[in-house]
C-alpha positions as CSV (number, residue, x, y, z in Angstrom):
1,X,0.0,0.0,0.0
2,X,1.3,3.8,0.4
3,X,4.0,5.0,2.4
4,X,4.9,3.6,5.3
5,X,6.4,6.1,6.4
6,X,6.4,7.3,10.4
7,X,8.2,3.9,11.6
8,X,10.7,4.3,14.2
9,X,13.0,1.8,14.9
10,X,12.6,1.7,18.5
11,X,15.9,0.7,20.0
12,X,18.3,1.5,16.5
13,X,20.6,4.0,18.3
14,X,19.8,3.2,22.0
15,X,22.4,1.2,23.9
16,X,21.3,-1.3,25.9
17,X,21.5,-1.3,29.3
18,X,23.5,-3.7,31.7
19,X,21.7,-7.0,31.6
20,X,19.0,-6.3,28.8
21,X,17.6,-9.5,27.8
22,X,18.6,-9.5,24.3
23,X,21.9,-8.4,23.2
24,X,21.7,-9.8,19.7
25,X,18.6,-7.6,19.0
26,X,20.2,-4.5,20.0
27,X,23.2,-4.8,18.2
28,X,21.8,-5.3,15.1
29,X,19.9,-2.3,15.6
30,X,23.0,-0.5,16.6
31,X,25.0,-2.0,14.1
32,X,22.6,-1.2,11.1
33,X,21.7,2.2,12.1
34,X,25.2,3.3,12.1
35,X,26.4,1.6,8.5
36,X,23.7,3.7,6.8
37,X,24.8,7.0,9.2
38,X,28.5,6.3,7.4
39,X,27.2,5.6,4.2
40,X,25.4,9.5,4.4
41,X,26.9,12.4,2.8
42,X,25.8,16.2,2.3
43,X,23.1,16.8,-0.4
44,X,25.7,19.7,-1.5
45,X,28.5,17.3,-2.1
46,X,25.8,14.9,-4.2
47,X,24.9,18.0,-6.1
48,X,28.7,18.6,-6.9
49,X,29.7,14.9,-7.3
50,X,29.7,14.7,-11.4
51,X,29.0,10.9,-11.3
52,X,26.0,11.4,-9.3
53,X,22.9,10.5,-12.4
54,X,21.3,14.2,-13.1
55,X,17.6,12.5,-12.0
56,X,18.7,11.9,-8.5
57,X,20.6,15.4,-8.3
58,X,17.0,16.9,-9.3
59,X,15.4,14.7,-6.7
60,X,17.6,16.2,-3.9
61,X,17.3,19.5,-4.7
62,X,13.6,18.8,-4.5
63,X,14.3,17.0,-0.9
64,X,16.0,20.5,0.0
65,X,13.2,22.7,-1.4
66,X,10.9,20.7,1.1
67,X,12.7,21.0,3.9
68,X,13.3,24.8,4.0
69,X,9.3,24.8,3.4
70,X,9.2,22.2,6.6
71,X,11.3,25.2,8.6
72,X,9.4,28.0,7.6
73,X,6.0,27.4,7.0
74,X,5.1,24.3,9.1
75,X,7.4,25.3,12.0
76,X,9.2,21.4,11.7
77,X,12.2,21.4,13.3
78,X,15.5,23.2,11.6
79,X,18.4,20.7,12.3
80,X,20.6,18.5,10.6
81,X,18.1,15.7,9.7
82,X,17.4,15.7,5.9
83,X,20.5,17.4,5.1
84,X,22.1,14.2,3.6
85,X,22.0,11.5,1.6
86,X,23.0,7.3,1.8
87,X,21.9,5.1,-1.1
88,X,21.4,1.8,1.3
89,X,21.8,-0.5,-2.3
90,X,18.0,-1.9,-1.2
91,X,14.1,-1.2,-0.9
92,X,14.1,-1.3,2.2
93,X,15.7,0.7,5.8
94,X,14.3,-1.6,8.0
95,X,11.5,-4.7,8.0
96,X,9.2,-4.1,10.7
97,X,7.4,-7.0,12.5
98,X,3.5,-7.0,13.8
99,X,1.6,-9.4,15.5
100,X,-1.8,-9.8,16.9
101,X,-4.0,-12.6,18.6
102,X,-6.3,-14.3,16.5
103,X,-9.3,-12.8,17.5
104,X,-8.5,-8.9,18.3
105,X,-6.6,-5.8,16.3
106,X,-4.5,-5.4,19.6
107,X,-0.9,-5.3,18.4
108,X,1.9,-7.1,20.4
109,X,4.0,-4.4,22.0
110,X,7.7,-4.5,22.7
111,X,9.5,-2.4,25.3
112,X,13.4,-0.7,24.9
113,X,14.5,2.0,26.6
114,X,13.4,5.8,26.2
115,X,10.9,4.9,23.3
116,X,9.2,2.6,25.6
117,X,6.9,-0.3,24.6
118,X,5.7,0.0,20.7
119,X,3.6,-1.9,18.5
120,X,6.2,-3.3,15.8
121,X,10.0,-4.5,15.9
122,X,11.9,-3.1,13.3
123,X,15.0,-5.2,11.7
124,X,17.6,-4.2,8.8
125,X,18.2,-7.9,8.0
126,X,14.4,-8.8,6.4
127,X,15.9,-13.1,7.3
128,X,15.4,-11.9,11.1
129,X,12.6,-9.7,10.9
130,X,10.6,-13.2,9.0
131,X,12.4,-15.5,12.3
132,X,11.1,-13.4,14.4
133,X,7.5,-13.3,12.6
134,X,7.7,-17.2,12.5
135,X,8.4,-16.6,16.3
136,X,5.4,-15.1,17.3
137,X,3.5,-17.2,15.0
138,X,4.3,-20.3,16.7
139,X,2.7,-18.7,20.0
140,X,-0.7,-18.1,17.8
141,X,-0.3,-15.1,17.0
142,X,-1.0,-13.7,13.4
143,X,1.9,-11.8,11.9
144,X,3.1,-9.8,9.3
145,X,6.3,-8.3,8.1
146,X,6.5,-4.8,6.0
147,X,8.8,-3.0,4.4
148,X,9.9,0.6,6.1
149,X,11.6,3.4,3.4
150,X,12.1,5.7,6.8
151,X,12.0,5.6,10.4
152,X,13.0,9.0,12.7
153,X,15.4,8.8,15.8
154,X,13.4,11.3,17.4
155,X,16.4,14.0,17.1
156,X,18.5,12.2,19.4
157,X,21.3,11.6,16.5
158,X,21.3,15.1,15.0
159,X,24.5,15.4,16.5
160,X,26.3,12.8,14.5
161,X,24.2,14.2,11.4
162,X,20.7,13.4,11.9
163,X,18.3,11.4,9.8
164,X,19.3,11.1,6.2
165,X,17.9,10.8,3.1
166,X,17.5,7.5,1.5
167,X,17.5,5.6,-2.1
168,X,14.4,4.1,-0.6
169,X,12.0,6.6,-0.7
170,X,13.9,10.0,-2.9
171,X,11.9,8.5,-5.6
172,X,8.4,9.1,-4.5
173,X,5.8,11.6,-6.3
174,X,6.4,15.0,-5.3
175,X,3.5,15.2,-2.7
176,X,4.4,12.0,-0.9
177,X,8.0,12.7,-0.9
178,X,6.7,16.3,1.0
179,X,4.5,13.5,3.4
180,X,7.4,11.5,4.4
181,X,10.2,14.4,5.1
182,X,7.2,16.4,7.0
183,X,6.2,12.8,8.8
184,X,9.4,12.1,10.5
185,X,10.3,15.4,11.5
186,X,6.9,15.9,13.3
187,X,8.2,12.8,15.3
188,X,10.7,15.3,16.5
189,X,8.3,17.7,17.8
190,X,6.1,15.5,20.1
191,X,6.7,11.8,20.8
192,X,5.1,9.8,24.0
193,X,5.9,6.6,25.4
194,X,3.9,3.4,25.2
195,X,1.1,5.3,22.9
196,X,2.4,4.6,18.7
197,X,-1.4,5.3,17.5
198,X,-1.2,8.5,19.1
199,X,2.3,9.2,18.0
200,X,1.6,7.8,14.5
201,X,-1.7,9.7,13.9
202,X,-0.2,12.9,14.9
203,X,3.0,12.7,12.2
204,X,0.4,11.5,10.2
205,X,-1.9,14.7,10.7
206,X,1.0,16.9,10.2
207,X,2.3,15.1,6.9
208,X,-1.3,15.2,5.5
209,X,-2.1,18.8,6.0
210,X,2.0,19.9,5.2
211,X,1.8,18.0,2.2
212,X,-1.5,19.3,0.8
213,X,0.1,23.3,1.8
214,X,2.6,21.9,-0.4
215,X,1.0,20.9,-3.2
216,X,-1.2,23.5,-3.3
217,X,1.4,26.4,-3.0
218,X,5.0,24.9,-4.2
219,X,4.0,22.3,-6.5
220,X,4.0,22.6,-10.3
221,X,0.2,21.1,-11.8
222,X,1.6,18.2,-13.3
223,X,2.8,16.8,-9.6
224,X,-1.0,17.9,-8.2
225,X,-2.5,16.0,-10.8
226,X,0.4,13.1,-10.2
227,X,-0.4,13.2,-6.4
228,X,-4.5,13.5,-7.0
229,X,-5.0,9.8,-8.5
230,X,-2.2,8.7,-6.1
231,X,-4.1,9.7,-3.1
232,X,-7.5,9.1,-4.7
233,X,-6.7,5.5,-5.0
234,X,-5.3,5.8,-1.1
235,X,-8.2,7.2,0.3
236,X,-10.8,4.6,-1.3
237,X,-8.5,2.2,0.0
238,X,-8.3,3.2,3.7
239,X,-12.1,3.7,3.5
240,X,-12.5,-0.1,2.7
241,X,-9.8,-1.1,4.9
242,X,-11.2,1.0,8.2
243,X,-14.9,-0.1,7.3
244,X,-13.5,-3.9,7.6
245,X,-11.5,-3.3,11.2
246,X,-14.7,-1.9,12.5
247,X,-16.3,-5.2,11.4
248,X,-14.0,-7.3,12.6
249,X,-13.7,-5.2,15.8
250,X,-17.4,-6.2,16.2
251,X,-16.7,-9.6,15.6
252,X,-14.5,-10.2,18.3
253,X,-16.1,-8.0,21.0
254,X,-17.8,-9.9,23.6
255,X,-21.1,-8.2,24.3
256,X,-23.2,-8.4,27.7
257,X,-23.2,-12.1,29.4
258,X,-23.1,-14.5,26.4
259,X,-20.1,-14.5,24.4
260,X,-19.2,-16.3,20.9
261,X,-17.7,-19.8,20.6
262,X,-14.3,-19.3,19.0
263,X,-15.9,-21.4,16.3
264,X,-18.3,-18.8,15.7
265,X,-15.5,-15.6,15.4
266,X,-13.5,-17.9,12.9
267,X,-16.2,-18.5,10.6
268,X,-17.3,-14.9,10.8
269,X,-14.1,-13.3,10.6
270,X,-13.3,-15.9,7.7
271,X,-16.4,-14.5,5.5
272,X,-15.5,-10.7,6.3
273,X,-12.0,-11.4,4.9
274,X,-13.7,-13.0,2.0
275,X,-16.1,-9.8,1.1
276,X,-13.0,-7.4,2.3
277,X,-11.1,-9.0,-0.8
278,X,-14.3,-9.1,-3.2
279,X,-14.9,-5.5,-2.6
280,X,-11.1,-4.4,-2.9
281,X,-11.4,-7.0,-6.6
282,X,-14.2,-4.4,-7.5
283,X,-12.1,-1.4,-6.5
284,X,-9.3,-2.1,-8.1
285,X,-11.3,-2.9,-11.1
286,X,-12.8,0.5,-11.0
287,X,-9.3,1.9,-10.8
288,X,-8.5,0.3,-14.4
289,X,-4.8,1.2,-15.8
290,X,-1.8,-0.1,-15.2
291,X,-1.9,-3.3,-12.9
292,X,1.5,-2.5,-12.0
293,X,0.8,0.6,-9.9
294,X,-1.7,-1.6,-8.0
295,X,1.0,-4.0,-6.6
296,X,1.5,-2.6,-3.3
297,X,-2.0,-2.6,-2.8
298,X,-2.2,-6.0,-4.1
299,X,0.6,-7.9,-1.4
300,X,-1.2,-5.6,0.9
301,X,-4.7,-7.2,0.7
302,X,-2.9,-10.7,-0.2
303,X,-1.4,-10.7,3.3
304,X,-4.6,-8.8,5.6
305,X,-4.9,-10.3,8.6
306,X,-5.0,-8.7,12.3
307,X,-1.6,-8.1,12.6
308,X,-1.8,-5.8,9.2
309,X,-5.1,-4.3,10.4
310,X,-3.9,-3.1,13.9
311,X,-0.9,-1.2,12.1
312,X,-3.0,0.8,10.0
313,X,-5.0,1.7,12.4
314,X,-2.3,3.0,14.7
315,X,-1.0,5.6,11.6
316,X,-5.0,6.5,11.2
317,X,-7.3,6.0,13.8
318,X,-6.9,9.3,16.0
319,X,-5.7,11.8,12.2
320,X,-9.5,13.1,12.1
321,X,-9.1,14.7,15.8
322,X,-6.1,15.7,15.3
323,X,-7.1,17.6,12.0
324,X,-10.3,18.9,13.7
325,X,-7.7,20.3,16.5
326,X,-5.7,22.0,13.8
327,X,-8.7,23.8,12.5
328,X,-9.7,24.5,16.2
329,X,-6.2,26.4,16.7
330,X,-6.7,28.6,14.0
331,X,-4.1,26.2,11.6
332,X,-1.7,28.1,13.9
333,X,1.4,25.1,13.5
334,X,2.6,26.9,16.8
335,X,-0.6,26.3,18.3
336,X,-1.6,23.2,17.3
337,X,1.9,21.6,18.7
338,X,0.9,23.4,22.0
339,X,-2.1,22.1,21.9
340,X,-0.9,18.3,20.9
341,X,1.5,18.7,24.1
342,X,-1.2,19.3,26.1
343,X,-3.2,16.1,25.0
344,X,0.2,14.1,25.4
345,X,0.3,15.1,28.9
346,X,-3.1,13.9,29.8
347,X,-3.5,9.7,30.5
348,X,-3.4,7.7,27.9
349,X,-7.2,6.8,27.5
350,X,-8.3,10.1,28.5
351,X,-6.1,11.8,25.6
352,X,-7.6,9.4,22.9
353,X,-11.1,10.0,23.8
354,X,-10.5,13.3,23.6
355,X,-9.8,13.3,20.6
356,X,-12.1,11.1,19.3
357,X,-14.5,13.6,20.3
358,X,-12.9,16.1,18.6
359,X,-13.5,14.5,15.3
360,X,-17.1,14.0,16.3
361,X,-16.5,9.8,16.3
């Protein structure tokens, strides 16, 4: 499907501390995050480099363009981050794992230090990201493993050079290349422990409404029109998707006195996965075109099961309050931060109804 961007890789620059259960994890973390850190340079000395292709020169000038416009008109933080540039030599940063039991969109949380417990475990080697799927899996969980073109440190390493540019996403469309940049720096303004769909849906807020300021002001009309069908086809997707985890949150809810035999969920959850594909067939159909620009969309829908559902809904669920709270602050970015702070420091539960009821849900 679209962008995944907004992953953090929890414990990538975090050393562990004495007697931390799993040293091998960490280490690979550490280990990966600082190869592509050395394989970074400036976006000036790409610009210069006269072997560098002229197509990827114009895409970092673009990258640059968007991050002054991050500084000055979205109040994103102005720091090293996005300043350089590693070509990692694959499609991926980092495979994230997700899990989920059976019969709920809960995801499986891990714990690390300073990031605290999160709903996916992030690998640069995609052989241990699947061994530690099949892991979980053989506890009875459902799992899934993704591909992640960015993930933010959270400003922590802007002193060794900050977040850098990657092969794996310098590619996207205009607009969603503005998205991802604007995504992980809004990680850097406001991030809260043990809460990713609150964390997730607020980047995500601030990419969506950055990258239609974007668009609308900086972008020539051949990337608008470029970016229109791209997010046309996104947003009929996410309807079907979000109209299927409120189904099959309904499924597995236990109501009153008298619950359903696990029997019962299967065969129910079974036939909503069924119509969820039949309807997305009939979507896709609709879209007509290329088959190729589907394929994301395609290994998505291939692959649905809890695990996939409960990470969508932690980079959409709570977007609609936050938008509302954007309008409600005047689209003040100074404001709306202030205000986002003040949600983060409220309980958990108490900061997610809120804003629930902000978007009228």
């Amino acid at each position: 499907m679209a962008s995944a961007a907004g992953a953090l890789l929890a414990a990538g620059v975090l050393l562990c501390s004495t007697g931390c259960a799993n040293l091998g994890y960490y280490w690979q973390s550490a280990s990966g995050h600082l190869q592509m850190m050395s394989a970074a340079r400036p976006v000036d000395d790409w610009l210069a480099d006269s072997a560098a292709a002229p197509r990827l020169k114009e895409r970092l000038a673009l990258s640059q363009r968007i991050r002054s416009f991050a500084v000055v008109q979205l109040q994103l933080p102005d720091n090293p981050s996005y300043r350089r540039y590693a070509d990692l030599k694959r499609n991926a940063v980092v495979w994230n794992v997700v899990a989920a039991p059976p019969f709920s969109l809960k995801l499986t949380t891990w714990c690390f230090p300073v990031t605290g417990c999160v709903g996916y475990r992030g690998y640069f080697d995609e052989a241990e990201a699947k061994a530690e799927a099949a892991r979980a899996a053989a506890g009875g969980d459902e799992t899934a493993v993704y591909p992640v073109p960015a993930y933010s440190t959270l400003g922590w390493m802007n002193w060794a050079g900050g977040d850098p540019l990657l092969n794996t996403f310098i590619g996207y469309p205009e607009g969603e290349l503005a998205r991802l940049i604007f995504h992980e720096l809004a990680h850097q303004v406001l991030y809260v422990q043990d809460d990713t769909m609150f964390n997730e849906s607020f980047a995500t807020a601030v990419e969506r409404l950055g990258g239609s300021r974007w668009l609308a002001t900086q972008a020539p009309e051949a990337a608008r029109v470029e970016y229109a069908e791209y997010d046309s086809r996104r947003v009929q997707f996410r309807a079907l998707t979000r109209a299927t985890r409120t189904r099959l949150e309904q499924i597995y809810e236990e109501k009153e006195a008298v619950s359903r035999s696990d029997s019962a969920k299967t065969a129910m959850k079974l036939v909503a996965m069924q119509e969820f594909r039949a309807a997305y067939a009939q979507l896709r159909t609709a879209w007509g075109g290329d088959p190729a620009r589907y394929r994301g969309y395609d290994q998505w829908v291939e692959r649905a099961n809890n695990a996939m559902f409960g990470a969508q809904a932690a980079y959409d669920e709570l977007v609609p309050g936050f938008e509302a709270l954007f309008e409600r602050q005047g689209r003040d970015w100074a404001r709306f931060y202030d205000a986002a702070r003040q949600l983060a420091a409220l309980p958990k539960a108490q900061r997610h109804q809120q804003l629930k009821e902000l978007s009228g849900a």
